[in-house]
N, C-alpha and C positions, 0 to 999 in steps of 0.2 A: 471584514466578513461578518463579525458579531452583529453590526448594524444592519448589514443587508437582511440576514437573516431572521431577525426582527420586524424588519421592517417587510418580511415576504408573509412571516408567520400571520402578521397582525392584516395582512391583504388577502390570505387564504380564507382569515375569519370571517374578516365582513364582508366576501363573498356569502359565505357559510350563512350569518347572521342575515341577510339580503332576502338571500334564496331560502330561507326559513324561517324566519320569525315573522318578515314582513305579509309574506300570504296566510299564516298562522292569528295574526293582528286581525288582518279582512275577516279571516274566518271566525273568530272569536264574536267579532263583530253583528255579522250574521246570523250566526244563529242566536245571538241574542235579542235579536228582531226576528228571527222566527218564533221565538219561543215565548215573547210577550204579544204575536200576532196568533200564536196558537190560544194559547189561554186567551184569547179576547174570542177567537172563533168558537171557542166551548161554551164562552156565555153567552156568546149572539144565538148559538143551537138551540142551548135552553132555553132563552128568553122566547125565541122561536116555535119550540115546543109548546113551550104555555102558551104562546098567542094559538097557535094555532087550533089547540084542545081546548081555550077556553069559552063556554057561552057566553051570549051579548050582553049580558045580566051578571058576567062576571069580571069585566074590565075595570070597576071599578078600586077591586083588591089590586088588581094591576097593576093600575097610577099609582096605589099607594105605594107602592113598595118600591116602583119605580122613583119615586122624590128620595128615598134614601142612596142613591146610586147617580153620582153624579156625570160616568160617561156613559150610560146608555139610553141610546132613545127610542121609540118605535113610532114611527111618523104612520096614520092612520091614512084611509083611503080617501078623504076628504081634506087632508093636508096636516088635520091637526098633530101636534108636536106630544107624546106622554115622555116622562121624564126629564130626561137634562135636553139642555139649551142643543140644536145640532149647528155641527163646525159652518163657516160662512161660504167657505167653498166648497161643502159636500155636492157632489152629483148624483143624484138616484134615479134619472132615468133610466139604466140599464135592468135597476130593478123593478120599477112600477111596471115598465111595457114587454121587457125580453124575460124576467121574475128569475134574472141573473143574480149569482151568491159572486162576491169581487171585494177584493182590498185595492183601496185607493190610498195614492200618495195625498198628505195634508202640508200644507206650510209649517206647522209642527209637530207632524207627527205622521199616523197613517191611521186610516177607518176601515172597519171590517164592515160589510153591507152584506145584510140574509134578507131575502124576501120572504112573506110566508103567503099563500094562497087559500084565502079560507074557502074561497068560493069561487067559481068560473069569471067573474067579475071584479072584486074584492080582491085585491093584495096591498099586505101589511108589508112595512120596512124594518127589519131592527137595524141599528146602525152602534156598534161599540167604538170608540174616540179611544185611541191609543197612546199619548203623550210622546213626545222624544224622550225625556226622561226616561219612560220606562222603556223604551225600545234600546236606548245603547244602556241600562242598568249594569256595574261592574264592569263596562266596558273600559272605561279609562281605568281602573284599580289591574285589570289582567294585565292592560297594554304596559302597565308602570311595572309589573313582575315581569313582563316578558322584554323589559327594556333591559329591566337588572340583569336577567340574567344574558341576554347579550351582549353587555357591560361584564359580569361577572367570566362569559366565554373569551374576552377580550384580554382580561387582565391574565386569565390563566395560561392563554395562546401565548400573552408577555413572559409571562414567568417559563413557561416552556422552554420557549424559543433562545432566553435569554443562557437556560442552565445550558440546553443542547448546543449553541454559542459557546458558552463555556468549555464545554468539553470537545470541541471541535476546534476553537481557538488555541487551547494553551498546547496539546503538542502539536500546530501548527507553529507556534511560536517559539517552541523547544526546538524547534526542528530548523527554523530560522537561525537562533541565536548557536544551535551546534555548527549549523552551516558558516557561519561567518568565525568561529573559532576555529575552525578547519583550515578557512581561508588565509585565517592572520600563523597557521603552520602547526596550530595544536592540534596534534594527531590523535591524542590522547583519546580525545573528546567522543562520547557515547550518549544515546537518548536513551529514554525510558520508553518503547512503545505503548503508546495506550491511545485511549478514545474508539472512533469506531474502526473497524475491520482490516479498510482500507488502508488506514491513517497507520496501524499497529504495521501492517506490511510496506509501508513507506517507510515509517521506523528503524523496524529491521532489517528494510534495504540501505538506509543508510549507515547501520553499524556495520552491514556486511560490505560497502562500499569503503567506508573506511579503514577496517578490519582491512582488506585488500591491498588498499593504498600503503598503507604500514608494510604489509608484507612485501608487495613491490619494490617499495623502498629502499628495505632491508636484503633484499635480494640483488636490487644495483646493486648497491654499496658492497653486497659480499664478490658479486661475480664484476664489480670495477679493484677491488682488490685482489682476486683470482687473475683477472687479465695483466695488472701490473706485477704479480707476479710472478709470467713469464718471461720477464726481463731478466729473473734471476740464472735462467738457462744460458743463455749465451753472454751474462756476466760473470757466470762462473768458470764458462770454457775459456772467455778471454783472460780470466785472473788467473786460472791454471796455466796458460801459453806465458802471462808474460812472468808467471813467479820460473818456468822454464827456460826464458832469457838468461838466467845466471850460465845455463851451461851452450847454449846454441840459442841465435838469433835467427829464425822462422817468418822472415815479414809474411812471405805468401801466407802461412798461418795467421796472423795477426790481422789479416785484410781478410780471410776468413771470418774470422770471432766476429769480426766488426761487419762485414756483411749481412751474419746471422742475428746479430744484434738490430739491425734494420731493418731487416726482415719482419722481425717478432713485433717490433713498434711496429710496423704499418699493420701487422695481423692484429694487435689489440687495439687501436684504431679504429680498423672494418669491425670487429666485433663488438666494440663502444657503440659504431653506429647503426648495430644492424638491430633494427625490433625485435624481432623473434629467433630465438636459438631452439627454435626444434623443425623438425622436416627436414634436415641433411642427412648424408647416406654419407660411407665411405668404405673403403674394402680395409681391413683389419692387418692382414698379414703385409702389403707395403708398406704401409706406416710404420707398424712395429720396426720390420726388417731396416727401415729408413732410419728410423731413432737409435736401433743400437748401433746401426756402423757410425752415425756420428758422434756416441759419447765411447764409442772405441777405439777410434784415434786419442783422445786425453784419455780415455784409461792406458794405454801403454805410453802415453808422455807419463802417468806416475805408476809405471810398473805394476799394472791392476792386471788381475788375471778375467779375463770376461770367454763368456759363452751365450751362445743362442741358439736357440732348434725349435726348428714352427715345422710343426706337424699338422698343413694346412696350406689349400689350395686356395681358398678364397674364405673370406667369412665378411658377408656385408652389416655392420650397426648402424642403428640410425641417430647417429651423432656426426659431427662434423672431423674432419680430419684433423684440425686445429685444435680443437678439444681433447683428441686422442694423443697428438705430441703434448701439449700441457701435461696431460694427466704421466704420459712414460717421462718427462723431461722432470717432474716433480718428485717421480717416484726416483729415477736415477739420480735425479740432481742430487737429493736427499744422500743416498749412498757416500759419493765426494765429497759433499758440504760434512757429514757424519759421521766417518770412519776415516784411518790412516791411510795414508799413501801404499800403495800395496793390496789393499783388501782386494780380494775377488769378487765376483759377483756372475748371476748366471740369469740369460732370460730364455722362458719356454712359454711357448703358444700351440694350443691345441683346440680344437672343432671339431664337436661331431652331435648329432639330432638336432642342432641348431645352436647351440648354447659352444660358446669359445672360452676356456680359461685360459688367463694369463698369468705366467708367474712371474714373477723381479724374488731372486732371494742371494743373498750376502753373508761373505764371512766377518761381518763386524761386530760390535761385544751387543747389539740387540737392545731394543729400545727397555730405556732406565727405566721409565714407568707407564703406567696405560693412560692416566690424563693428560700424555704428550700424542694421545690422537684424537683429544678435541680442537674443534676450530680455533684458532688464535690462541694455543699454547703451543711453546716452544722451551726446551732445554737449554737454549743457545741466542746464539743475537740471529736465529730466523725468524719468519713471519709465523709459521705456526699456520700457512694455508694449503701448504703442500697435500697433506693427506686430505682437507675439506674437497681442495678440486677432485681427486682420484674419486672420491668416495662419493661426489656429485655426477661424474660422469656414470659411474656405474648404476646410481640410483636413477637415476632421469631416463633411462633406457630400461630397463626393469631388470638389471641384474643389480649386485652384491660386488664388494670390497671389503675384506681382513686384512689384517694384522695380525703375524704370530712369530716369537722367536723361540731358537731352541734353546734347549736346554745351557747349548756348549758354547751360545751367541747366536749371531747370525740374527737377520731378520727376511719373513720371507712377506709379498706382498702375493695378496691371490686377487683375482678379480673374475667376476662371471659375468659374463657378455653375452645376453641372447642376438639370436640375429634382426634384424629389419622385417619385421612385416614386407611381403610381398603387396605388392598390387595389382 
């Protein structure tokens, strides 16, 4: 691109230089031949003048003066020649018979021709000899300045062309060499926008393009470890059924667990392959209602005291159903996986102006410390993602998720859930 550019700049020029110095050249030209044709018509006027004004008895001062003057001549009426020699191919009949004033072209040079009329019969010639010399005089000296400096326009269009090249190349080449570092997985990689306008907002779409890429990324990776760890839900019913084998053997339960457990794989599966997780709808109080009756069956396999009350006919979120059991199966799961056998536990669901809270809260000794509800911390051998999924659900729909325990234990989970946009 530096080359082209170069090579467009230096064709702009000598356009440029073409279409302007060269009819500039002609010009110079010309009037330098008018201007040594002018000054020769001054003299031929004058010389004119005195022939004309002078008596017959005073041609003789005439000739003299005329021998010091070697291109002017005034050819008399009888042919004779005063002064200098005249050129070999002059023609003067235009002026003897028509007593026409005319510049003629000369083999080298040009003649200025005055008639003067002394008398009804009688016309005199003057005839001034113009040399080439003096008609292109300075003409080659301007055309050598007006060469330089179209030479001079050349080299600068170079130098131009070359810097603006430069500043047009290098973050086009910045922009190359981050692109192919992208490609070989370094994500890292950022330009510096610059040069012109354009090139700064290509720049910066590439940081913002990568910037992107990164957070996509990081957002599989967080929501492919949210989906596997819904596994932990029906590995946890099934480890609770079979550590309950010691006292009774339940197959139908156990081809439950493992049902549920099937289930859940094929749901994070479909949600591995599905693009876009926004645009689902789903009504609030089934699901709920659905999730607690199944983790209350295992809560009275270990003597857990549980409750529910949904104070609410409908409440539509615009999240998926699938999303909504993760999020209750995390928060409950959590419960079993984190208190003793026995703990109670209570859920309540409520709606009203649009906005739905839900509560999970427990009589267990209440979480040990509050940097056990950032992402990927855990107190224990979990993953430490449970509270990340609740607290994504909640944000991604435009409500909230806390964490708060009392004083005496216990932890309670709050959640606010506005409804679904209508359409």
């Amino acid at each position: 691109m530096r080359r082209w550019l170069i090579f467009y700049a230096l064709s702009v020029t000598s356009i440029v230089i073409v279409a302007f110095l060269i009819p500039l050249a002609i010009l110079i030209r010309d009037l330098s031949a008018d201007r040594a044709l002018s000054a020769a018509e001054r003299e031929a006027q004058a010389v004119a003048r005195f022939v004309a004004t002078t008596p017959d008895d005073g041609f003789g001062a005439l000739e003299a003066s005329l021998v010091s003057i070697d291109r002017i001549s005034v050819v008399v009426p009888d042919g004779t020649v005063l002064g200098a020699e005249l050129p070999s191919n002059i023609d003067l009949d235009a002026a003897q018979t028509r007593v026409q004033a005319y510049r003629q072209p000369l083999a080298d040079g040009e003649a200025v021709v005055v008639p003067v009329l002394r008398t009804a019969d009688e016309v005199w010639v003057v005839v001034v000899d113009v040399p080439e010399e003096e008609l292109t005089e300075n003409v080659a000296t301007a055309w050598i300045i007006l060469g330089g400096l179209g030479l001079s326009m050349m080299a600068l269009a170079l130098v131009a062309a070359d810097r603006i090249g430069q500043a047009v190349i290098r973050p086009v080449n910045d922009l190359v060499d981050a692109t192919h570092e992208l490609g070989r997985g370094n994500l890292d990689v950022r330009v510096a926008p610059a040069g012109p306008r354009e090139l700064e907002e290509v720049g910066s779409a590439f940081n913002t393009l990568t910037q992107r890429v990164v957070s996509l990324m990081n957002r599989e990776r967080e929501s492919a470890a949210d989906l596997a760890h819904r596994l932990r839900t029906p590995l946890t019913a099934l480890k609770l059924d079979i550590e309950a084998m010691s006292q009774h053997v339940d197959v139908s339960k156990l081809q439950q667990d493992v049902d549920d457990l099937e289930r859940v794989t094929g749901r994070i599966i479909a949600d591995a392959r599905r693009p876009l997780r926004s645009g689902s709808t789903c009504d609030l109080v089934p699901v709920v209602s659905e999730r607690a009756t199944f983790w209350g069956y295992l809560a009275e396999d270990q003597e857990r005291s549980w409750d529910i009350h949904i104070d609410a006919d409908s409440h539509t979120i615009g999240t998926s159903s699938d999303d909504v059991e993760a999020a209750l199966d995390a928060v409950i799961g959590n419960i079993f996986a984190h208190t003793p056998s026995g703990t109670g536990y209570r859920i309540r669901l409520t709606a009203a102006n649009g906005l739905a809270q839900l509560t999970v809260s427990d009589d267990g000794p209440g979480i040990a410390a509050p940097e056990l509800l950032r992402r990927g911390a855990s107190g224990g051998d979990s993953t430490g993602l449970g509270v990340d999924i609740v607290r994504t659900l909640a944000e991604d729909i435009g409500g909230s998720a806390e964490w708060t325990s009392g004083l005496a234990g216990g932890t309670t989970v709050r959640l606010e859930l506005p409804a679904a946009p209508t359409t």
